[in-house]
C-alpha positions in Angstrom: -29.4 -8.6 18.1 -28.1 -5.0 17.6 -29.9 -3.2 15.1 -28.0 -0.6 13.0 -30.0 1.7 14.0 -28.9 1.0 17.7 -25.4 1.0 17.0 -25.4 4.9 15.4 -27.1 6.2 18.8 -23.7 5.2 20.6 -23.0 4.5 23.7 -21.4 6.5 26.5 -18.2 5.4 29.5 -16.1 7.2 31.5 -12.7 7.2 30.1 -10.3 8.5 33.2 -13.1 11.2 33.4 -13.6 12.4 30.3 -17.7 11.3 29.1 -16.6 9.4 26.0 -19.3 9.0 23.3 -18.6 5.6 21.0 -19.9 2.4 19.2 -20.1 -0.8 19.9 -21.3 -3.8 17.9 -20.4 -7.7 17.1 -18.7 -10.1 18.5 -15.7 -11.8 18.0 -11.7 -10.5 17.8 -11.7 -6.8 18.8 -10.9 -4.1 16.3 -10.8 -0.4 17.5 -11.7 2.0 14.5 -10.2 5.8 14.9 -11.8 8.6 13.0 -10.0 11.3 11.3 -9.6 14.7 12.2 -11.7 16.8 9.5 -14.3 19.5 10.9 -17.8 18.0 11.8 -16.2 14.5 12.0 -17.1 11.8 14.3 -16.8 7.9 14.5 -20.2 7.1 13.3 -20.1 10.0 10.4 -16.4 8.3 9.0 -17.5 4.2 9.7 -21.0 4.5 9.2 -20.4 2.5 5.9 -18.0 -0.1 7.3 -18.7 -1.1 11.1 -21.9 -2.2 10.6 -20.5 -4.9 7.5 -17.2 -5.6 9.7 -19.3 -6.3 12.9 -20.6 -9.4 10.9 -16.9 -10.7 11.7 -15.2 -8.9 14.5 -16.4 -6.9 17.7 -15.8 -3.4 16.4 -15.4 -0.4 18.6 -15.6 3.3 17.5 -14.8 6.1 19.4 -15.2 9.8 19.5 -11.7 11.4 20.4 -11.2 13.8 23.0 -12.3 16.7 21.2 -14.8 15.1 18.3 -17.8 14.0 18.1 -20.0 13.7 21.1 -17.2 12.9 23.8 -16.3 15.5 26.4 -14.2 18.7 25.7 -12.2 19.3 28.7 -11.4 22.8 29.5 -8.0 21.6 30.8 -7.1 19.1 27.6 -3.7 19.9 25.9 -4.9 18.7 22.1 -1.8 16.7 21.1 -0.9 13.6 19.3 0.3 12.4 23.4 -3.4 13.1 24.9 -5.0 11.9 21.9 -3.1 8.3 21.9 -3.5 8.5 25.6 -7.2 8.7 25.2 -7.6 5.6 22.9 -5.3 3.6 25.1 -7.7 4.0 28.3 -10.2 3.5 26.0 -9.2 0.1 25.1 -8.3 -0.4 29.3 -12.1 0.7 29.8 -13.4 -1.7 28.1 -11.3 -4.6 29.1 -9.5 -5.1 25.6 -6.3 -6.4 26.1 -4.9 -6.9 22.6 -6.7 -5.4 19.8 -6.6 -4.1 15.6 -6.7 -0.8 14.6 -8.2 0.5 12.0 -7.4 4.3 11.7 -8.1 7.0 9.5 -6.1 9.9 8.5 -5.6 11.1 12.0 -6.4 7.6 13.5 -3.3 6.1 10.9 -1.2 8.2 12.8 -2.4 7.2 16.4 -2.7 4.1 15.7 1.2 4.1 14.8 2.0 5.7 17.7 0.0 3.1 19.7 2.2 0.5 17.6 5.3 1.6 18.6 4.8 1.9 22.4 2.5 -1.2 23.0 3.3 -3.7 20.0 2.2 -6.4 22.0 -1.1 -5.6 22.3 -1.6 -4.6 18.6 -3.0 -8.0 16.3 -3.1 -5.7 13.1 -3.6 -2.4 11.8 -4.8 -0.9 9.0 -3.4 2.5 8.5 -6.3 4.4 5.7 -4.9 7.9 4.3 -2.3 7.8 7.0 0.1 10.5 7.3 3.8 9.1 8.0 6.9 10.2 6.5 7.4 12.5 3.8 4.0 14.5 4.9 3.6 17.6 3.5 1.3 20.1 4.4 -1.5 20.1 1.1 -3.6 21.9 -0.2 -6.4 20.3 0.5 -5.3 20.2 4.4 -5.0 24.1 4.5 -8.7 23.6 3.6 -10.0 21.6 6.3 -7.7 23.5 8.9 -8.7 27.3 7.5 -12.8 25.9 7.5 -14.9 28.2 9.0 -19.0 27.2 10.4 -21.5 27.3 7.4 -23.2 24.9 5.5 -22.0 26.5 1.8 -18.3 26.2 3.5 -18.8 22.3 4.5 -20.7 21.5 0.4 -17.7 23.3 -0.8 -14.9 21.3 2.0 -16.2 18.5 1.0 -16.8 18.2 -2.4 -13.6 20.0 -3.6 -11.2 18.0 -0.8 -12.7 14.6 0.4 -14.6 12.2 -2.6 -13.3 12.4 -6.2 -17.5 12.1 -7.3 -18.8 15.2 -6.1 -21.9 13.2 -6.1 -21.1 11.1 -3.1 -21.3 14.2 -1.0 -25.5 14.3 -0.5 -27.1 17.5 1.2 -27.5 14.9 4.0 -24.0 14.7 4.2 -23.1 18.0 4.1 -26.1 18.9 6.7 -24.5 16.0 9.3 -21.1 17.7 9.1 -22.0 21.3 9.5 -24.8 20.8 12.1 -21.5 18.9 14.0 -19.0 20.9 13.2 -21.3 24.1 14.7 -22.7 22.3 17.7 -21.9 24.5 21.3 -17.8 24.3 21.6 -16.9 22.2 18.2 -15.6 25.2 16.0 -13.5 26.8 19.0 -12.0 23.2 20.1 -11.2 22.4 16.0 -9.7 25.5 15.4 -7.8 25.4 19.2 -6.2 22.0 18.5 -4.4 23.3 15.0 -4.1 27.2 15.5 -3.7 28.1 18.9 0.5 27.2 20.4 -0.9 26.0 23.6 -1.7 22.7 22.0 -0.1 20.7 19.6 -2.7 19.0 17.0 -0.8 19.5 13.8 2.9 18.1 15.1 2.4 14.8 14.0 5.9 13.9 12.5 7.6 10.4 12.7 11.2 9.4 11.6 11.8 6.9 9.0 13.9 4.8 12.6 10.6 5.1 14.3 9.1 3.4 11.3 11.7 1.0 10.9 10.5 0.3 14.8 7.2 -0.7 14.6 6.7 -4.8 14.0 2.3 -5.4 14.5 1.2 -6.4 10.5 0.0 -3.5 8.5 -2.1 -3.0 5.4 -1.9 0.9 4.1 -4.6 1.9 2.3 -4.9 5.1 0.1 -6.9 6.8 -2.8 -5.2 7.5 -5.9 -6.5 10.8 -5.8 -5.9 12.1 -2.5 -5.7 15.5 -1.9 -5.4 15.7 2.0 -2.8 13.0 2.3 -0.5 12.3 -1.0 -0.4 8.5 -1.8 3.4 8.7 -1.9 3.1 8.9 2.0 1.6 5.1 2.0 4.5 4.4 -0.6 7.3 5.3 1.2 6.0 4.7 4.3 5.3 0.3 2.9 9.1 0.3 2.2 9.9 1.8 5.3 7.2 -0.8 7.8 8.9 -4.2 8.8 5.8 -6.1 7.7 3.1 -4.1 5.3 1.0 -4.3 2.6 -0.2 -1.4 0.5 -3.4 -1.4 -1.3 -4.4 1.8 -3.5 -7.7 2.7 -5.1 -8.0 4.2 -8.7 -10.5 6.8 -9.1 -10.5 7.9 -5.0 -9.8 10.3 -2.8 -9.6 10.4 0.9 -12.7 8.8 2.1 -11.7 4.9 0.6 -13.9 3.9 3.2 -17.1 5.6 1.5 -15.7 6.3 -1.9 -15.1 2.5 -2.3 -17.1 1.2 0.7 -17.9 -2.4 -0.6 -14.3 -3.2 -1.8 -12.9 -1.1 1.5 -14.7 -3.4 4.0 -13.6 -6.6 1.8 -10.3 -5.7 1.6 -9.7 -5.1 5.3 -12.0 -7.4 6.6 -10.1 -10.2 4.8 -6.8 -8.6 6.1 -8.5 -8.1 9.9 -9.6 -11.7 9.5 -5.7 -13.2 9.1 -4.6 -11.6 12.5 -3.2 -15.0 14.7 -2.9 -17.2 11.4 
């Protein structure tokens, strides 16, 4: 049996030559879970709550992105919405998935509805978690994480002002993960690359309400009430706008449902997850 413990080391593949770091645990239906885009992130620091629970039910993958975590940083990546969906896509090829749910968060809502729209048939569900969509807007609290800058007061500070609505979620082991990540050799100068520099394209990540209108796999939204990265009214307009959706939103939460509310989080979705062919 796979130990937790084994499951946060990660594995490594080759992924059309980029070294890509992920997790792998459980068997059953395959669900693909895509980490956001906040500095210091990776797959295991946004699902370490939740993969271990939903890989009681479901084979769960978890990727690093190009550009996060412990997968390769090609010199010659363009950072774009295209060569990030790209990424997970032979991802899912490399390891012999064929259809698939998505879980995404943040960032991973949106790839996962780009992924939605070109493949459909090979998308069983999705759950799109803090997902921006239409009527985005460029928040406060995403100026934050963009203008973050290495230390470990900076990351405390990130973190407790932007991402949990209890400041006491955030632990000093927290915070020390995330910096220690975000500072590691060619992080910081990727991060701030893929949102600041024109040569790639990291923070063009708009969709039309006809692309919306487009996209027929089964989704539940899910959103904290008190969300300052991604407004809720995103998920609410974006539910009306989704051929088949459900919307779920927590009281009391802010963009981390999936650690702010972890127990509820991995009920809800695993419930949802569990319906996909029924």
């Amino acid at each position: 049996m796979t130990t937790t413990a084994d499951v946060s080391a990660g594995l490594y593949t080759d992924v059309r030559g980029v070294r890509t770091h992920y997790h792998d645990a459980g068997s059953g239906d395959p669900v693909i879970m895509l980490h956001g885009s906040g500095p210091g992130v990776s797959a295991w620091a946004n699902w370490r709550l939740n993969l271990p629970v939903l890989a009681e039910r479901f084979r769960v993958l978890a990727p690093d992105i190009v550009g996060f975590g412990h997968t390769e940083r090609p010199d010659d990546v363009r950072y774009s919405l295209r060569s990030w969906t790209d990424h997970v896509w032979d991802f899912a090829d490399a390891m012999g998935l064929e259809r698939f749910s998505l879980i995404g968060n943040s960032l991973g809502g949106r790839i996962s509805l780009e992924m939605a729209a070109e493949r459909p048939e090979r998308i069983a569900r999705m759950v799109l978690m803090g997902s921006p969509g239409v009527g985005m807007t460029i928040t406060e609290g995403l100026k934050a994480l963009r203008a973050y800058e290495p230390s470990h007061d900076n990351m405390r500070t990130l973190l407790k002002t932007n991402f949990a609505v209890d400041p006491d979620l955030i632990t000093e082991d927290l915070v020390r993960d995330r910096y220690e990540a975000s500072a590691a050799p060619g992080a910081h100068e990727a991060y701030t690359a893929m949102f600041n520099d024109p040569k790639h394209a990291g923070g063009e990540l708009a969709i039309t309400e006809d692309q919306v209108r487009a996209i027929t796999p089964p989704a539940l939204l899910v959103h904290g009430r008190e969300d300052r990265v991604v407004p809720t009214e995103v998920s609410w307009t974006m539910v009306n706008l989704l051929p088949d959706a459900d919307l779920h939103v927590f009281a009391r939460c802010g963009h981390w449902t999936q650690i702010e509310r972890a127990d509820e989080f991995n009920a809800v979705v695993g419930d949802y997850l569990g319906r996909a062919g029924k």
